[in-house]
N, C-alpha and C positions, 0 to 999 in steps of 0.2 A: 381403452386407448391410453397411453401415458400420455404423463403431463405436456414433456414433449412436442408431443407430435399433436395434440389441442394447440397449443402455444404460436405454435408453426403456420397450422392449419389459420388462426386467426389473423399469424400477422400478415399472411397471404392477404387474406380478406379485408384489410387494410385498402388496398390498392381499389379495389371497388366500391369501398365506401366512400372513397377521396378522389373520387377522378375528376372531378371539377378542378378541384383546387389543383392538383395534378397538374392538368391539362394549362390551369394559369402561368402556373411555376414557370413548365416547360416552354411556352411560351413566351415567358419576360426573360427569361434566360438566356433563348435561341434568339431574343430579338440583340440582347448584349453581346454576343458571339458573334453576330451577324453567319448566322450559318458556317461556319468556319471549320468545323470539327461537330464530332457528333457530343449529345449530353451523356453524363454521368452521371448516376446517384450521389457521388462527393460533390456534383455541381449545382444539385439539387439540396444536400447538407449544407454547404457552404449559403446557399443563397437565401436557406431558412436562418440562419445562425448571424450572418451577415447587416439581413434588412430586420432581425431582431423579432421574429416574428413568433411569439408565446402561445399556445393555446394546447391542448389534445389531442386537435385535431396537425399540427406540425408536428408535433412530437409522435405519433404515429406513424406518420411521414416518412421523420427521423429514422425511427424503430425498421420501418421496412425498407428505405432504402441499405441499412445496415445489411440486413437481412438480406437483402439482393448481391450486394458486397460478398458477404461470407461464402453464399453460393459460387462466387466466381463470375457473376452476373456484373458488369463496370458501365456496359452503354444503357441505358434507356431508349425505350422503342414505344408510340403511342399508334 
């Protein structure tokens, strides 16, 4: 397999290792929206970047929401 497509495959994998925190995000986010519109991966970036929030496991986060971006992927769905 190219490197590529390991790369990919992992940052996929991202999302299940992180669904807690995930499922927090989403959550403190939707409660500041008050339901008003649906979420975004930028709304999920933003909120990591925003409340300053450092570790591997955000920056993974980061990485795959990117990664959902590039796809053409913009709502979030849990």
């Amino acid at each position: 397999m190219s490197q590529i497509v390991k790369d990919s495959k992992e940052i996929e994998d991202y999302y299940n290792q992180h669904l807690e925190v995930l499922r927090r995000i989403h959550h403190l986010i939707k409660q500041r929206i008050k339901n008003k519109r649906q979420i975004t991966y930028s709304d999920i970036i933003g909120f990591i970047s925003k409340q300053n929030l450092k570790s591997e496991v955000y920056t993974q986060i980061i990485v795959w929401c990117n990664y959902n971006i590039r796809k053409g992927n913009f709502f979030i769905d849990f």
